[in-house]
LOTOR-579529 format. One record per atom (N, C-alpha, C): residue in one letter; y negated, z, x. Coordinates in steps of 0.02 Angstrom, whole numbers, padded with zeros to 5 digits, always signed. Layout:
AYZX/...
***
This chain:
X+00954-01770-02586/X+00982-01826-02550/X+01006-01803-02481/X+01067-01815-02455/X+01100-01814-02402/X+01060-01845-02352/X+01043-01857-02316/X+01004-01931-02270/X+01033-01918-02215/X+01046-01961-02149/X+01058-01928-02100/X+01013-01964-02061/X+00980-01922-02013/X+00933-01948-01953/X+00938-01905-01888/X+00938-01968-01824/X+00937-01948-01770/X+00893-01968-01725/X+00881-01947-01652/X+00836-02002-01611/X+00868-02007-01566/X+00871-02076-01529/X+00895-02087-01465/X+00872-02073-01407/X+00808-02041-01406/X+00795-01998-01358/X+00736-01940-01378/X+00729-01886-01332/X+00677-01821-01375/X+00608-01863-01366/X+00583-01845-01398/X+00517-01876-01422/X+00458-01802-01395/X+00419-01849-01347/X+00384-01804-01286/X+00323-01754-01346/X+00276-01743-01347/X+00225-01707-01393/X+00142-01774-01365/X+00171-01796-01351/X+00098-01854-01318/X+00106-01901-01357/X+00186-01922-01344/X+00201-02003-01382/X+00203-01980-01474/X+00224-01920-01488/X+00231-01900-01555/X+00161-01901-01588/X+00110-01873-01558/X+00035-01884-01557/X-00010-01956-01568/X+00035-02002-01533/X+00023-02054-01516/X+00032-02095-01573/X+00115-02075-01593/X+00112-02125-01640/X+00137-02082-01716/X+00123-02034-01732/X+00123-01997-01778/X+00105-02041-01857/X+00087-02081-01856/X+00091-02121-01919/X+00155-02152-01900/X+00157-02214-01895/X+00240-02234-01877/X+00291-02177-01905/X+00281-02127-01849/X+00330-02075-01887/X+00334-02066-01944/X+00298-02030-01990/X+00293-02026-02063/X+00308-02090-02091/X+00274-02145-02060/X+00308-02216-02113/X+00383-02229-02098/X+00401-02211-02048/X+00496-02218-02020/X+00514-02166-02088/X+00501-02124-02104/X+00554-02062-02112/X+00535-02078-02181/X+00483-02109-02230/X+00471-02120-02283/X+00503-02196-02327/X+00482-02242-02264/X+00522-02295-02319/X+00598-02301-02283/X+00628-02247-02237/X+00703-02227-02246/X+00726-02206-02302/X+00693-02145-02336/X+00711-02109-02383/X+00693-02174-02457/X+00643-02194-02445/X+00651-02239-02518/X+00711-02291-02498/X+00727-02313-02444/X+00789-02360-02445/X+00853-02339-02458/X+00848-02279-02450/X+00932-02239-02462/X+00918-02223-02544/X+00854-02200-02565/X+00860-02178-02649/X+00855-02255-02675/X+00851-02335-02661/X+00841-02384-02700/X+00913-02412-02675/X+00957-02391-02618/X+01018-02423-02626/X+01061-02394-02678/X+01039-02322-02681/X+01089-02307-02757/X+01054-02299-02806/X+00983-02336-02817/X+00982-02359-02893/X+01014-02436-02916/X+01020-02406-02986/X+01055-02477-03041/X+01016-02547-03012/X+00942-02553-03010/X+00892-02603-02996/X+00868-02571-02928/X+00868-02611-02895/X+00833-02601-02810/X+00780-02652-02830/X+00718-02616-02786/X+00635-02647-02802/X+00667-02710-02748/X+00629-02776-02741/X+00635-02854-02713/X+00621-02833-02646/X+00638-02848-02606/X+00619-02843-02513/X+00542-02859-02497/X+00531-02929-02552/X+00458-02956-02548/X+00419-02896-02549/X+00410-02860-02611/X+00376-02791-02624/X+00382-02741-02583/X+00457-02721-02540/X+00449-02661-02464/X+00393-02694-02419/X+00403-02780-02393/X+00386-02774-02353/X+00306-02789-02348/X+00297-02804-02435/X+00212-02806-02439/X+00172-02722-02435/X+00244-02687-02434/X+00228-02614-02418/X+00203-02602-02367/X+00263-02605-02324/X+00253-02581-02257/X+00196-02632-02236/X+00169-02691-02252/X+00128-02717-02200/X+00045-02693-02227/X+00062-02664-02296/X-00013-02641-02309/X-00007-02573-02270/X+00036-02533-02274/X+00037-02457-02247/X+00017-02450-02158/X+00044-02538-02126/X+00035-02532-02043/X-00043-02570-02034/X-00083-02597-02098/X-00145-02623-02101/X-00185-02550-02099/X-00181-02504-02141/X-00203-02425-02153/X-00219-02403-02082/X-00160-02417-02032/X-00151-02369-01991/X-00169-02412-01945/X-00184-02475-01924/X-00191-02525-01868/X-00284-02514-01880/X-00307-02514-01934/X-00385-02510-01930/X-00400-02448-01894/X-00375-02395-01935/X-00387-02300-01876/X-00392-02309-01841/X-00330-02360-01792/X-00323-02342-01730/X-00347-02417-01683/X-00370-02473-01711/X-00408-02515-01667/X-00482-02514-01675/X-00506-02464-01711/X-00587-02463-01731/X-00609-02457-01661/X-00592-02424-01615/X-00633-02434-01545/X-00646-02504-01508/X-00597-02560-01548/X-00621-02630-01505/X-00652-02669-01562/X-00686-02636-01614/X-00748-02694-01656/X-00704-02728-01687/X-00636-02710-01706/X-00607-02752-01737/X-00596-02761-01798/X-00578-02806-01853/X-00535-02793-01928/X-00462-02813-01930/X-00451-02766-01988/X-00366-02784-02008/X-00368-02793-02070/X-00348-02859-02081/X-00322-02883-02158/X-00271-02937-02168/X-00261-02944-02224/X-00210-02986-02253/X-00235-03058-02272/X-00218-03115-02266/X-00239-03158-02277/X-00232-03254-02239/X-00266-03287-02253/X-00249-03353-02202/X-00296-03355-02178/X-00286-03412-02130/X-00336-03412-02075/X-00362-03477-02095/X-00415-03501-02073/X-00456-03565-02094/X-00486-03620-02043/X-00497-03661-02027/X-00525-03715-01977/X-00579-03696-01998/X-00645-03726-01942/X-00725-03753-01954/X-00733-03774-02022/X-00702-03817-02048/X-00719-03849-02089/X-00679-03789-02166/X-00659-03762-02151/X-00649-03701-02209/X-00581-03723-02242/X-00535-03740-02222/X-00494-03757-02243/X-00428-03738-02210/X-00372-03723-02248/X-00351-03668-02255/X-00284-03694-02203/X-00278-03674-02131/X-00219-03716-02095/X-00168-03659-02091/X-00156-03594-02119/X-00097-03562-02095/X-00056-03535-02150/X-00001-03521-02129/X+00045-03497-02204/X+00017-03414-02207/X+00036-03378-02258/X-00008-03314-02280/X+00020-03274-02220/X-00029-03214-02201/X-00012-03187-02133/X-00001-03127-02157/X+00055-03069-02169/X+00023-03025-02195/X-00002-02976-02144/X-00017-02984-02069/X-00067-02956-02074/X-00117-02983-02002/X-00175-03002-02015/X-00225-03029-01974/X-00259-02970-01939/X-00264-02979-01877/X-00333-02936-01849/X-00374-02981-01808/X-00441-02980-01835/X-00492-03011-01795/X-00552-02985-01793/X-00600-03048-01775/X-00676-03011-01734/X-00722-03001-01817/X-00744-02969-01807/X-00810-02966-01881/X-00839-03034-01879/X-00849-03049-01929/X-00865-03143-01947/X-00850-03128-02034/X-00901-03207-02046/X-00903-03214-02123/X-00814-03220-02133/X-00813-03211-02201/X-00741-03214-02246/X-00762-03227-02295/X-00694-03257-02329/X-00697-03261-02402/X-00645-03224-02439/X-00637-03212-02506/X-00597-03161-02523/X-00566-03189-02580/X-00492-03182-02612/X-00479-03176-02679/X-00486-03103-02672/X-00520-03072-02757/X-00522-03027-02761/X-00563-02993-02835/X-00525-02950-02863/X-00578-02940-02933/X-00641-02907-02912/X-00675-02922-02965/X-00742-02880-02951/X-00719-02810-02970/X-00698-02777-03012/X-00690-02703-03015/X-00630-02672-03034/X-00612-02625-03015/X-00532-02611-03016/X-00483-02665-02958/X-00482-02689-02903/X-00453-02760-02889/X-00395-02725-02861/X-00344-02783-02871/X-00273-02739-02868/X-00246-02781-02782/X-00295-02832-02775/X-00288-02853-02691/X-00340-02872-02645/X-00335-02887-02591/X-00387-02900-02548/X-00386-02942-02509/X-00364-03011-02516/X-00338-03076-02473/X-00376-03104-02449/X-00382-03101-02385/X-00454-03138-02366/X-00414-03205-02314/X-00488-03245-02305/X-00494-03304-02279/X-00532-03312-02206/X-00487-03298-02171/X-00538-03302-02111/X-00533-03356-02079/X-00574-03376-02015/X-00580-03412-01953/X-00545-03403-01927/X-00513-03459-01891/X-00439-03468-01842/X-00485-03419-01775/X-00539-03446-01767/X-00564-03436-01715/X-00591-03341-01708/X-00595-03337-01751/X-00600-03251-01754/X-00529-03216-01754/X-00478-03256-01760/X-00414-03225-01774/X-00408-03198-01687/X-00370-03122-01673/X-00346-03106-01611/X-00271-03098-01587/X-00244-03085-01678/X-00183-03089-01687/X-00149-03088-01743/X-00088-03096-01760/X-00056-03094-01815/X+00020-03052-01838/X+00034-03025-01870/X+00095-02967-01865/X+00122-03005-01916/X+00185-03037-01905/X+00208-03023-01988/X+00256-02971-01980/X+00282-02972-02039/X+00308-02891-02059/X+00384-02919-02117/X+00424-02900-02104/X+00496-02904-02136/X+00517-02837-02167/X+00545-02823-02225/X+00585-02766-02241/X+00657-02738-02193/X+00696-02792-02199/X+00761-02791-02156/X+00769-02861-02113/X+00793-02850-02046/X+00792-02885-02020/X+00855-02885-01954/X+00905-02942-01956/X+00929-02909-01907/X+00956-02989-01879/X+00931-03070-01895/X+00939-03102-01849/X+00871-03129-01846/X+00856-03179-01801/X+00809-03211-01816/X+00820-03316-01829/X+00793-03310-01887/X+00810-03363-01943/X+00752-03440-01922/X+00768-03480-01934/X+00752-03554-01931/X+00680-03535-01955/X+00672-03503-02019/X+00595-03479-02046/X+00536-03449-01998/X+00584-03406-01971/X+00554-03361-01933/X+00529-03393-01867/X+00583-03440-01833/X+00559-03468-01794/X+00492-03527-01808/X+00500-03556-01854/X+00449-03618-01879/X+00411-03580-01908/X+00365-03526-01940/X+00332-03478-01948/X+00273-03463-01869/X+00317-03457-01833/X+00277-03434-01777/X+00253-03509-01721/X+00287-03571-01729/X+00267-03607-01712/X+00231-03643-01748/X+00220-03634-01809/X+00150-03641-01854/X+00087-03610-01815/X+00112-03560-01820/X+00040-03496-01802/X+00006-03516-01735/X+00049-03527-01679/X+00061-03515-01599/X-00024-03576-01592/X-00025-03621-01619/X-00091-03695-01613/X-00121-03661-01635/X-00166-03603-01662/X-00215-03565-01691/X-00234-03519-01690/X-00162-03462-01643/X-00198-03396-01641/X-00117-03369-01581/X-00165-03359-01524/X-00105-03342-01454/X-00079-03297-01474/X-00092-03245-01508/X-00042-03195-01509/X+00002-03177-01565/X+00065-03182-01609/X+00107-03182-01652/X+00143-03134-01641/X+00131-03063-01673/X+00200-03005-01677/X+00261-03020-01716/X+00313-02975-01704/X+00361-02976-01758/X+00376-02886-01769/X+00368-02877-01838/X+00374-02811-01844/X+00409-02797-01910/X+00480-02756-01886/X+00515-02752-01969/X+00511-02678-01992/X+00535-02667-02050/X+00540-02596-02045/X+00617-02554-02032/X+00670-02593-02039/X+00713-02577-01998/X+00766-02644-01998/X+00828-02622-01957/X+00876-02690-01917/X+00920-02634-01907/X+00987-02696-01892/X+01052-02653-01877/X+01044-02610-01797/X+01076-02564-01785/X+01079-02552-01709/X+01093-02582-01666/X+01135-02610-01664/X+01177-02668-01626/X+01130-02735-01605/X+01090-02744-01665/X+01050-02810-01670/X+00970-02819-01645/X+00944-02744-01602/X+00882-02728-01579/X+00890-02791-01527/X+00898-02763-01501/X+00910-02812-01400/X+00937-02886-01418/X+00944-02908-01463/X+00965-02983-01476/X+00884-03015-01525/X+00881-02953-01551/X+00813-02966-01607/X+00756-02980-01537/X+00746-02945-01486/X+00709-02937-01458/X+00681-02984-01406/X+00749-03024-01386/X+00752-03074-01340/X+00755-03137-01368/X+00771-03133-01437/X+00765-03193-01480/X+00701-03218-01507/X+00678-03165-01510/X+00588-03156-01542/X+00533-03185-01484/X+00549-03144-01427/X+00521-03172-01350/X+00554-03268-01350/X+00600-03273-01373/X+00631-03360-01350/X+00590-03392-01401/X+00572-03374-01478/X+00549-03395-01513/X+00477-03418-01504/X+00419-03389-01460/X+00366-03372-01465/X+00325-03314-01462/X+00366-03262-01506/X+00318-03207-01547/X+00300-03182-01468/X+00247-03134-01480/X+00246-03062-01401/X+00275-03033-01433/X+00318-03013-01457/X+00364-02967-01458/X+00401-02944-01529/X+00454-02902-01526/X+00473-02871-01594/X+00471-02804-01584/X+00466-02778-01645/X+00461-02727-01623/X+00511-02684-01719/X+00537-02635-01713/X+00528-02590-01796/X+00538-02524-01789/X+00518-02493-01838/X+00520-02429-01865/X+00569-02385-01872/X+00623-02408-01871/X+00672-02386-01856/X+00758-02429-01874/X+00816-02402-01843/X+00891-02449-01857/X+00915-02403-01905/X+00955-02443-01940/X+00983-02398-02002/X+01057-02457-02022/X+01111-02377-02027/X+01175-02433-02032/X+01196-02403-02113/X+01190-02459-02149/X+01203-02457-02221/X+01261-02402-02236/X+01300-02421-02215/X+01398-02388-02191/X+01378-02328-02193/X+01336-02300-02146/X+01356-02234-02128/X+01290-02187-02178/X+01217-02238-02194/X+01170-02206-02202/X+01131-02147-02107/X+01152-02200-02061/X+01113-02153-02024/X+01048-02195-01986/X+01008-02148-01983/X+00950-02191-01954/X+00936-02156-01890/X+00912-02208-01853/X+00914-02188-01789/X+00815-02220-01754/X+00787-02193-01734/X+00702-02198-01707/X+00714-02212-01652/X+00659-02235-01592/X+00666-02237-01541/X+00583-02240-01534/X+00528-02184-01519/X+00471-02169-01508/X+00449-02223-01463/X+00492-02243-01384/X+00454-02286-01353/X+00448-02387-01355/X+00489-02354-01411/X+00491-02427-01446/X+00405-02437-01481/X+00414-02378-01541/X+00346-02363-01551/X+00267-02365-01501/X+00284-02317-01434/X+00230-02321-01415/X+00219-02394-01369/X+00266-02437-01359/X+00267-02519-01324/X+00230-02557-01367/X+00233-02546-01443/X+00227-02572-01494/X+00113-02581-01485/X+00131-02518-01471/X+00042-02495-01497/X+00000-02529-01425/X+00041-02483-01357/X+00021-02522-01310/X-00003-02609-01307/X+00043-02636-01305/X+00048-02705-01341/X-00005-02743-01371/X-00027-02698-01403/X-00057-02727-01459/X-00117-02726-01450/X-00142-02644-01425/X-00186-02618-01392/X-00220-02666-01315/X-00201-02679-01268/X-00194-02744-01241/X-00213-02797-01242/X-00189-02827-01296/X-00215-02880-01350/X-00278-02882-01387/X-00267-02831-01393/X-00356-02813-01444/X-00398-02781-01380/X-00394-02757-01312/X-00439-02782-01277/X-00467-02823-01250/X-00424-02887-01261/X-00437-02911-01211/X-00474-02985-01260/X-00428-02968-01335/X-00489-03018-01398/X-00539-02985-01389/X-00562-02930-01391/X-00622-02894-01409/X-00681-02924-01358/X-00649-02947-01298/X-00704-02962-01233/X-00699-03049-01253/X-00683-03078-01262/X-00677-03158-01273/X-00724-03159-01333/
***
């Protein structure tokens, strides 16, 4: 495969360190997006982006285990156990009871049910993304009455459409947007930007100090 990749700026040996997963997930579900645009059947977007948000669940537990925290998939619940949010795919909160769909052996998912009140934050996660949609906005003003902090995280967007994604996401609610990398169909080139990445972690990092003390 031909691929073409660049960065918009050199990428220091601290921030590469830093965010060295990201990296490998940028440069991996690039390459599956360029080998599924020229297959006959391309896999559903639903399925990338239940990818990428289990692959940034993998990597959000590694790297928030120093604030007592969990990362999972799932809704969030009132006192009374009942179920007030649309599916998140991905929750991080304080250790507290849960409930789970889930098989007893072999289980092919792990959906849990938590407390609004244990929730610290919420990521959702998009395959492609390059406006932000009526959904997207009423999505996060769902969430916003139950849990202060709402990311937006895709795995890639047009180039052109970062800085509009970004300020639209901020008008919407979310703290922020953030993705993995821009990619222009046309040309096949993808383009990273590390301190996008390391704003991303900061961010978040932040956030999960400052749930961790509440």
């Amino acid at each position: 495969m031909n691929s073409k990749i660049s960065s918009s700026r050199q990428t220091t040996l601290c921030q590469f360190l830093d965010t060295s997963e990201l990296q490998m997930l940028a440069y991996e579900l690039y390459e599956l997006r360029v080998r599924i645009e020229m297959a006959t059947r391309p896999i559903l977007g639903f399925v990338r982006g239940l990818y990428l948000s289990a692959r940034l669940i993998y990597a959000l537990r590694d790297r928030l285990s120093q604030y007592s925290l969990e990362v999972d998939w799932g809704h969030l619940l009132d006192a009374d156990k009942n179920y007030i949010s649309r599916e998140c795919d991905i929750i991080i909160h304080k250790a507290g009871p849960t409930t789970k769909w889930n098989g007893k052996t072999n289980s092919v998912m792990n959906f849990k049910f938590i407390r609004s009140e244990d929730a610290v934050a919420v990521i959702s996660c998009k395959s492609l993304m390059n406006s932000i949609r009526s959904r997207d906005i009423l999505y996060c003003s769902d969430l916003k009455p139950v849990v202060n902090n709402v990311l937006l995280f895709a795995e890639c967007c047009r180039p052109n459409s970062v800085a509009s994604l970004k300020r639209k996401a901020r008008d919407a609610g979310y703290a922020g947007f953030w993705h993995l990398y821009s990619y222009c169909k046309e040309t096949s080139l993808m383009e990273i930007v590390p301190e996008d990445w390391n704003e991303f972690i900061v961010t978040l990092e932040g956030i999960c100090e400052k749930g961790s003390r509440t």
